[in-house]
C-alpha positions in Angstrom: -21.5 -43.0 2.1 -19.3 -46.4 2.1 -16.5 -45.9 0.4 -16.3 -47.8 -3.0 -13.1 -50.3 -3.3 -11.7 -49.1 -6.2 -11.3 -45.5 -4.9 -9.0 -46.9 -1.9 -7.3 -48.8 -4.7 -6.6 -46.3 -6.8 -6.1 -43.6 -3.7 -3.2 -45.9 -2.3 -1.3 -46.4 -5.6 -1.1 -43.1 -5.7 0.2 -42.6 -2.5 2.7 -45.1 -3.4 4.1 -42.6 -6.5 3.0 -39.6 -4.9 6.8 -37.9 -4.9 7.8 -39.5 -7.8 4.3 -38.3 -9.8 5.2 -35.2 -8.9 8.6 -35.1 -9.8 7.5 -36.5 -13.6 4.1 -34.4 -13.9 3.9 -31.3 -11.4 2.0 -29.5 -14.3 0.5 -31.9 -16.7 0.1 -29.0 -19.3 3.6 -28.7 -19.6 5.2 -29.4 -22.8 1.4 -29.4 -24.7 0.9 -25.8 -26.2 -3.1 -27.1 -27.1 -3.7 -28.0 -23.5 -2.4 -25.0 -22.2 -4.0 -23.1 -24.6 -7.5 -25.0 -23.5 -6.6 -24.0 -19.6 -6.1 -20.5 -20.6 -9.3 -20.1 -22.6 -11.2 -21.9 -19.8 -9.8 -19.1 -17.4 -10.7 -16.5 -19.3 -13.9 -17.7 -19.9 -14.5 -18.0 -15.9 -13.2 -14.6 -15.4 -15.6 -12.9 -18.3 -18.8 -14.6 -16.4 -17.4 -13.3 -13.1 -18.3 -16.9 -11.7 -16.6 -17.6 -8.3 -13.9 -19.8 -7.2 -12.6 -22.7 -9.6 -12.0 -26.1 -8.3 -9.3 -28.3 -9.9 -10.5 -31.8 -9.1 -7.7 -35.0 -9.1 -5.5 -32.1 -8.6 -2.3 -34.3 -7.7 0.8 -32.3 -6.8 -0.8 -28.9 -7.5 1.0 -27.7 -10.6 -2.2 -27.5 -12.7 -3.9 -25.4 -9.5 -1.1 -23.2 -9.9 -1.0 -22.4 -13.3 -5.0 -21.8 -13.1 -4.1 -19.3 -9.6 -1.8 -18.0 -12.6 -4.2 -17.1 -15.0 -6.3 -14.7 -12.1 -8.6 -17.3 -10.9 -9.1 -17.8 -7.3 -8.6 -21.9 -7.7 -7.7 -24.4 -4.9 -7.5 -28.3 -5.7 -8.8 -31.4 -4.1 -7.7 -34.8 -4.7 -8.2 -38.3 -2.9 -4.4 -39.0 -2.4 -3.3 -37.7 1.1 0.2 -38.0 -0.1 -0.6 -36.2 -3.2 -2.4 -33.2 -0.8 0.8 -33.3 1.3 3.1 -32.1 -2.0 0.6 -29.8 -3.2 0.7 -27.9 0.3 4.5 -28.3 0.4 5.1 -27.1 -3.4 2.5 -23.8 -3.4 1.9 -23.1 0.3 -0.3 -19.5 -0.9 -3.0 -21.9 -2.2 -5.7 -23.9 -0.5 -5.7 -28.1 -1.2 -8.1 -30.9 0.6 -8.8 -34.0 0.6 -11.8 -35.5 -0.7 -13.4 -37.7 -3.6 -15.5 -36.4 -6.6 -18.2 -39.1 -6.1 -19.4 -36.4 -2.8 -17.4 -33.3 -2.9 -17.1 -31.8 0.5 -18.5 -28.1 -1.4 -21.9 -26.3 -1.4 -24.3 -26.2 -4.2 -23.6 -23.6 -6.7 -20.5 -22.6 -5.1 -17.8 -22.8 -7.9 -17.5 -20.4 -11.1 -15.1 -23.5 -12.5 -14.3 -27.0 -12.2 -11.2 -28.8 -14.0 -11.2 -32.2 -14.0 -7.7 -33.3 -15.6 -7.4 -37.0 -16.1 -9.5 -37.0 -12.9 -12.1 -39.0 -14.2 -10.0 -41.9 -15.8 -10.1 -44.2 -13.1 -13.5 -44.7 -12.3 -15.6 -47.4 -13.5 -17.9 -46.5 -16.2 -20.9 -47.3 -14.2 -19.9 -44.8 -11.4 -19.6 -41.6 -13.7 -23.4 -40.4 -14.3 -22.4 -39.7 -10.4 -19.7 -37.4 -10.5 -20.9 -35.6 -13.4 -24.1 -35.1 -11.5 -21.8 -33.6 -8.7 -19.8 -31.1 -10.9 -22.9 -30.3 -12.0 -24.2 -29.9 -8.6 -21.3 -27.6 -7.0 -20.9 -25.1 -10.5 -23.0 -22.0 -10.1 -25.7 -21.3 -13.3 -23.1 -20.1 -16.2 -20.3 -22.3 -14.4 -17.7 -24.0 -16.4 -16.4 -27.0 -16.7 -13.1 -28.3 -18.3 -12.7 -32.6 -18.4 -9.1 -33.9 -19.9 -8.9 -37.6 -20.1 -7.3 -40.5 -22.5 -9.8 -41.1 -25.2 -10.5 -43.8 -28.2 -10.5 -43.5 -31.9 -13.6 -42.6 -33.7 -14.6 -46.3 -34.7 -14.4 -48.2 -31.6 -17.7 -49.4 -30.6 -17.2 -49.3 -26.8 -17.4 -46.2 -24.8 -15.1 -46.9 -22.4 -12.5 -48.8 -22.9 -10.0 -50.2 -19.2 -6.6 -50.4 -19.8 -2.7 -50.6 -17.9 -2.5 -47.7 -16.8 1.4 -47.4 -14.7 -0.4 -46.2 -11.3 -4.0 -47.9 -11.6 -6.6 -49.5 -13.7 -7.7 -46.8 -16.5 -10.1 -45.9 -19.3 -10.3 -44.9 -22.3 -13.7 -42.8 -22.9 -14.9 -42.0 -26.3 -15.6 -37.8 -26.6 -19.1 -38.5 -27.2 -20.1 -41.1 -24.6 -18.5 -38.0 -22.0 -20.2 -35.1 -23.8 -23.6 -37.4 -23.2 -22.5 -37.7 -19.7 -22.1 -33.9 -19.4 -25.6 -33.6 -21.2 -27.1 -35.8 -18.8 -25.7 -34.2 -15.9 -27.7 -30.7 -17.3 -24.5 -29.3 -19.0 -24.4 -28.1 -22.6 -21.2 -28.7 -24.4 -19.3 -25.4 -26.0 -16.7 -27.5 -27.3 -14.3 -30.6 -27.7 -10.9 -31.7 -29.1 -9.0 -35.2 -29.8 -5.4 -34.8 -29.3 -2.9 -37.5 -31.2 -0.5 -38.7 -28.8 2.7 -36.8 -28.0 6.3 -38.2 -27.7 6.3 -41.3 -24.9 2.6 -40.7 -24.9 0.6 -44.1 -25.7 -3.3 -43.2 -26.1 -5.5 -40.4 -27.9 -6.3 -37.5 -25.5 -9.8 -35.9 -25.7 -11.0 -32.5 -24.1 -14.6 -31.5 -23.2 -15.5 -27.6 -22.6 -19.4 -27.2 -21.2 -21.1 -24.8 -19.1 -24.0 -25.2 -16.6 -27.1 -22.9 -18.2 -28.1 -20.1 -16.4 -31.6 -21.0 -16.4 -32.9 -24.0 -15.9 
């Protein structure tokens, strides 16, 4: 697979903040009782369909890996930054973290009971996400979950993705609909969603997407 440019882009601006990320965000959840309170319910809902491993993807500097290890799931991250992979290792040496990119995730079919995907998905062009989705799809076992986080628009903009500054790399803003299609696409069914307004020194809405892969097709 050649290696689209906006990955290495967005892979070496990361590298570039890597300690400093981690530093600022080492657990994203922190400081949001609603977002932890999503993680947790997405936990227990993995543990109640006895599902397998969970896989927290754009994992960064591990905090969010931990906190799901936390909760009782066997989890272990994976994340396109080297640098990023390096702090995760350093910070929870007990867990397992890899290198890789969600466009072909280095993971057999129907392997994972879980995947997290937490502000994971922001930097990818529009065009390019029917393909990841199809590959959380592809790697969560039949009555898998899946739990997306990402910066979202308000209810009457017209686009469904929106690119803006983002401080490491070119961004988006997705509209909660235009992903639950995506996850309906990808074979999915959505259990539920939330819009988040923006916190203190936070700039953009924040939208959550629950689903779960059917266990029949």
């Amino acid at each position: 697979m050649i290696e689209p440019s906006y990955l290495d882009t967005t892979r070496s601006a990361y590298d570039a903040v890597a300690t400093l990320y981690a530093e600022l965000f080492r657990d994203s959840t922190d400081g949001h009782p609603l977002d932890r309170a999503l993680v947790t319910a997405f936990a227990e809902l993995v543990r109640a369909a006895d599902g397998g491993p969970v896989a927290d993807l754009g994992c960064g500097p591990g905090g969010v890996t931990a906190r799901l290890a936390g909760l009782g799931l066997t989890a272990f991250g994976v994340d396109a930054s080297p640098a990023m992979i390096e702090l995760a290792r350093e910070a929870y040496p007990q867990l397992r973290f890899d290198e890789g990119s969600m466009l072909a995730l280095d993971i057999e079919d129907a392997a994972l009971g879980g995947v997290l995907s937490w502000y994971s998905i922001i930097h990818t062009p529009p065009e390019e996400l029917p393909v990841i989705f199809e590959e959380f799809a592809r790697v969560l076992a039949p009555g898998g979950h899946l739990l997306l986080g990402f910066f979202t628009t308000d209810g009457d903009s017209p686009h469904p993705a929106e690119p803006f500054d983002h401080k490491v790399s070119l961004a988006y803003r997705l509209s909660i609909d235009h992903v639950a299609d995506l996850a309906r696409k990808a074979g999915l069914v959505e259990l539920a969603r939330l819009r988040r307004e923006p916190g203190e020194n936070e700039r953009f809405l924040h939208g959550r997407l629950l689903a779960r892969k059917p266990t029949e097709p």
